[in-house]
Structures are given as C-alpha cells and as structure tokens.
C-alpha positions in Angstrom: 0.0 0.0 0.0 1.5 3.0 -1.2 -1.1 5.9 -0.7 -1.3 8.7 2.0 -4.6 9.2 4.0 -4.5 12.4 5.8 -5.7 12.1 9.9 -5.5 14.6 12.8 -4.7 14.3 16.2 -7.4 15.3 18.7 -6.5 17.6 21.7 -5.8 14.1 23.4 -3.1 13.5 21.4 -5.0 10.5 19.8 -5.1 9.4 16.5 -7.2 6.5 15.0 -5.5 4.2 11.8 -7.5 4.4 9.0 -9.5 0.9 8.3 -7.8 0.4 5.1 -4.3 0.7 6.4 -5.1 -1.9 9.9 -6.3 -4.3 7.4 -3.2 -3.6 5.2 -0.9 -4.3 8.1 -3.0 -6.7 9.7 -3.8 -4.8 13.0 -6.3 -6.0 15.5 -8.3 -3.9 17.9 -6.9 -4.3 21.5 -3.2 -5.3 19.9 -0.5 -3.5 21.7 1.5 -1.2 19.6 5.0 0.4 19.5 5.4 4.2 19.0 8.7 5.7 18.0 10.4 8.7 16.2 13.0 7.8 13.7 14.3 10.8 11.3 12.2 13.3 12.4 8.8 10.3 11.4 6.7 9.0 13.8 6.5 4.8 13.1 3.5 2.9 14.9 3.8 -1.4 14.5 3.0 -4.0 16.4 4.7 -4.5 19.6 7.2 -7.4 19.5 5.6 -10.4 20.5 6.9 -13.3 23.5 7.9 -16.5 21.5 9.9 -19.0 23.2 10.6 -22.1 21.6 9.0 -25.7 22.5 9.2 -29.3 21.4 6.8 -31.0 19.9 7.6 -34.1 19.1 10.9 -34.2 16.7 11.0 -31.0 16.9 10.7 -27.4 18.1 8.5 -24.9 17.6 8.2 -21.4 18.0 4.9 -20.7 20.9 3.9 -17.0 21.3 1.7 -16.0 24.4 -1.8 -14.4 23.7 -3.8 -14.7 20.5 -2.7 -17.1 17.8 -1.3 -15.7 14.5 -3.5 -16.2 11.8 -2.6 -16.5 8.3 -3.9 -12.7 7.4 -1.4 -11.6 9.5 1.0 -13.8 8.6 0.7 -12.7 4.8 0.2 -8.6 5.7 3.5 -8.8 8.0 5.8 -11.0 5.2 4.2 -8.4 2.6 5.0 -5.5 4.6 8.4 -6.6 4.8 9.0 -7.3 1.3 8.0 -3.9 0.8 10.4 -2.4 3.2 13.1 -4.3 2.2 12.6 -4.9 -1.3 
C-alpha cells in the first residue's frame, strides 16, 4: 500500500488508523503497539511479541503467548516486509 490518508490528532493526542491501512498491516483492535520517532517520522507497528521455543515431538516450535497468529497476519506482515526491504 502506497497511498497517503491524511488524519488529525485530537487535543488528546490521539489518532485512529484508517481501516484500510489496519487491514493492510494486519492490525487487530486491543493489539499493543510500538510508537517511536526515527528521522524526524513517527513509526506505529505492532509490539514485539513473547515466543519462546518448545518441542513437539521431533522437533521445536516457535509458541507466542496471547492470540494465535492467523494467516492474514501472517501474509500482511511478510508483505509489509517485502516492501520495506525490497
């Protein structure tokens, strides 16, 4: 997704992520976020997530607490990714 939406910030400071863009990158209502400034640019993503790894069976696998990933999110966070890093 390459387009701009313009948004304010209220006099709470708040702003609210267009639709198009959460579904673009796959965000979730009640999903914690990170917040920074890089280069003078505000960047909002998802906040890193707890994965340790267990075994199952043969083998091990990567186990993150909370809400299982889903494939949608999956695919927007590989595609986002891709885009970044061409």
């Amino acid at each position: 997704m390459d387009s701009t939406i313009p948004i304010a910030i209220d006099v709470a400071g708040r702003i609210v992520i267009p639709k198009r863009i959460r579904d673009a990158a796959g965000l979730v209502p009640g999903e914690p976020l990170s917040v920074r400034v890089r280069d003078g640019r505000v960047e909002i993503e998802p906040a890193p997530r707890k994965v340790k790894l267990v075994r199952r069976g043969a083998v091990r696998v990567a186990e993150s607490a909370g809400e299982p990933l889903t494939e949608d999110v999956v695919t927007a966070t590989r595609d986002g990714l891709r885009e970044r890093h061409g």
